[in-house]
C-alpha positions as CSV (number, residue, x, y, z in Angstrom):
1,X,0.6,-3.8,4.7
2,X,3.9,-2.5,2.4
3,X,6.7,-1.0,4.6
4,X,8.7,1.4,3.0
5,X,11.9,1.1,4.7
6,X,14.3,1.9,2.2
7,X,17.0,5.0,1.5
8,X,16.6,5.8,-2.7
9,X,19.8,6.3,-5.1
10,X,19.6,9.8,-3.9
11,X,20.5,9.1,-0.2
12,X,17.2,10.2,0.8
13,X,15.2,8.3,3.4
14,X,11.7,7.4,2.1
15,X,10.5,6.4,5.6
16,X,9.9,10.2,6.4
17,X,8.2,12.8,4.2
18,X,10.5,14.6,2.1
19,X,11.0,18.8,1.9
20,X,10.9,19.8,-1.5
21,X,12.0,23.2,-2.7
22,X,11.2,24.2,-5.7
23,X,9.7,23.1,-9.5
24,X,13.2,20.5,-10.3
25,X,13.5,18.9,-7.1
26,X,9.8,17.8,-7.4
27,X,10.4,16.9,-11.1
28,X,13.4,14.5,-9.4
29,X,11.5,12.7,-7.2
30,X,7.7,12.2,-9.2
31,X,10.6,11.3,-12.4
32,X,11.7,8.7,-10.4
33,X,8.7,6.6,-10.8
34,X,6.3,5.3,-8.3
35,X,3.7,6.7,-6.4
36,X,3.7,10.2,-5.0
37,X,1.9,11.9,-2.5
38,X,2.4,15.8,-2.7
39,X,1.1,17.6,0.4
40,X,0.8,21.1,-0.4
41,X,1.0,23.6,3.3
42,X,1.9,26.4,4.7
43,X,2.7,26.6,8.6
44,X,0.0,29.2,9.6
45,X,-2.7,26.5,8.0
46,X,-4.6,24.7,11.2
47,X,-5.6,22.2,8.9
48,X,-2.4,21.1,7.5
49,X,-1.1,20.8,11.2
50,X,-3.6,18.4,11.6
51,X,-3.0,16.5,8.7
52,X,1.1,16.4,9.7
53,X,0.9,13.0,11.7
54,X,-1.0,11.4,8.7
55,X,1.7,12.4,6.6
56,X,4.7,10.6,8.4
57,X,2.6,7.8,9.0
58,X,2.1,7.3,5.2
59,X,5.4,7.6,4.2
60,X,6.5,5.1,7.6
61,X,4.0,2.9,6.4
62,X,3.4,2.7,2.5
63,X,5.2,2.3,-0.5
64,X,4.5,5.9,-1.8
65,X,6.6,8.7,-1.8
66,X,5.7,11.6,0.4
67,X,6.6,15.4,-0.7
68,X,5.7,18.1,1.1
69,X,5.6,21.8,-0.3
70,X,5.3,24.9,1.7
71,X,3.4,26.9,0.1
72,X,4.4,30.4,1.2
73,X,8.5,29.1,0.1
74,X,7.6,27.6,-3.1
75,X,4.5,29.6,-4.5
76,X,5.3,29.2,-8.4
77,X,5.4,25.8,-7.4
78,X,2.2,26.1,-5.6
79,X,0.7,28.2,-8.7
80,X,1.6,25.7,-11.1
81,X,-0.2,23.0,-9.6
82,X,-3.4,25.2,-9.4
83,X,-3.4,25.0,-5.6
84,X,-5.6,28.0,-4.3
85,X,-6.2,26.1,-0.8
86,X,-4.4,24.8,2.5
87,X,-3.9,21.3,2.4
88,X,-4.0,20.6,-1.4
89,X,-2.3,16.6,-1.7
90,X,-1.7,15.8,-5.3
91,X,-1.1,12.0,-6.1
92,X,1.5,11.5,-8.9
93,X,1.5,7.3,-10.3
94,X,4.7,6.7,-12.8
95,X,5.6,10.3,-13.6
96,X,1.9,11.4,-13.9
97,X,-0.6,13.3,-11.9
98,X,-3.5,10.9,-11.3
99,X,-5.5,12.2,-8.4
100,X,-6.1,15.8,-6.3
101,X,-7.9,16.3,-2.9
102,X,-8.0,19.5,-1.1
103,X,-8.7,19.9,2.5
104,X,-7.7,17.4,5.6
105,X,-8.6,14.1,4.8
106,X,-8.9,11.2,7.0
107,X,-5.9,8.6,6.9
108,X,-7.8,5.5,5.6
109,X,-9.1,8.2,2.9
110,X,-5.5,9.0,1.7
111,X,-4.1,5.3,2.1
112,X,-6.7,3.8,0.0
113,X,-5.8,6.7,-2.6
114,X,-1.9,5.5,-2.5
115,X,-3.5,1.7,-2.7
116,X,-5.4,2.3,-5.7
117,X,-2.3,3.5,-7.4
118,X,0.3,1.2,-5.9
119,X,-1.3,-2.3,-6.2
């Protein structure tokens, strides 16, 4: 299993899900290559709650990138994406959006996703 233990050019430390706020700062980090997982929330969503230790154990434990949106903060973010539902992940590979799965998913589900895309 990949570790991602590492702090980017950017100072930011990949080992924890990064808050993004608004359209450039995603651009930044899906620009800078690799794989990465977008998790589209919103606080009052019960499933996205669920799906929060899932989160920061892939981004503890895989090479991927993980982003997290709030929805209700960022909605032309959220718009542009086409996200109509609470939790919407979208999967960017080398500056392109390769997969999209809506609703809690199960952690093997999502790792195997990332694994497809990082091997």
């Amino acid at each position: 299993m990949a570790t991602n233990s590492s702090v980017d050019a950017n100072g930011m430390n990949r080992d924890e899900p990064v808050h993004v706020n608004g359209q450039e700062a995603l651009d930044g980090i899906v620009a800078d290559g690799g794989v990465v997982l977008v998790d589209f929330h919103a606080e009052w969503c019960g499933p996205c709650k669920m799906l929060e230790p899932v989160v920061k154990t892939l981004a503890a434990e895989t090479d991927a990138t993980v982003a997290k949106v709030d929805v209700d903060e960022n909605q032309a973010l959220a718009s542009a994406y086409g996200v109509r539902g609470v939790p919407t992940l979208v999967l960017f590979a080398d500056g392109e959006q390769v997969e999209e799965v809506v609703g809690a998913q199960p952690e093997d589900q999502l790792r195997a996703l990332i694994d497809r895309h990082t091997a």
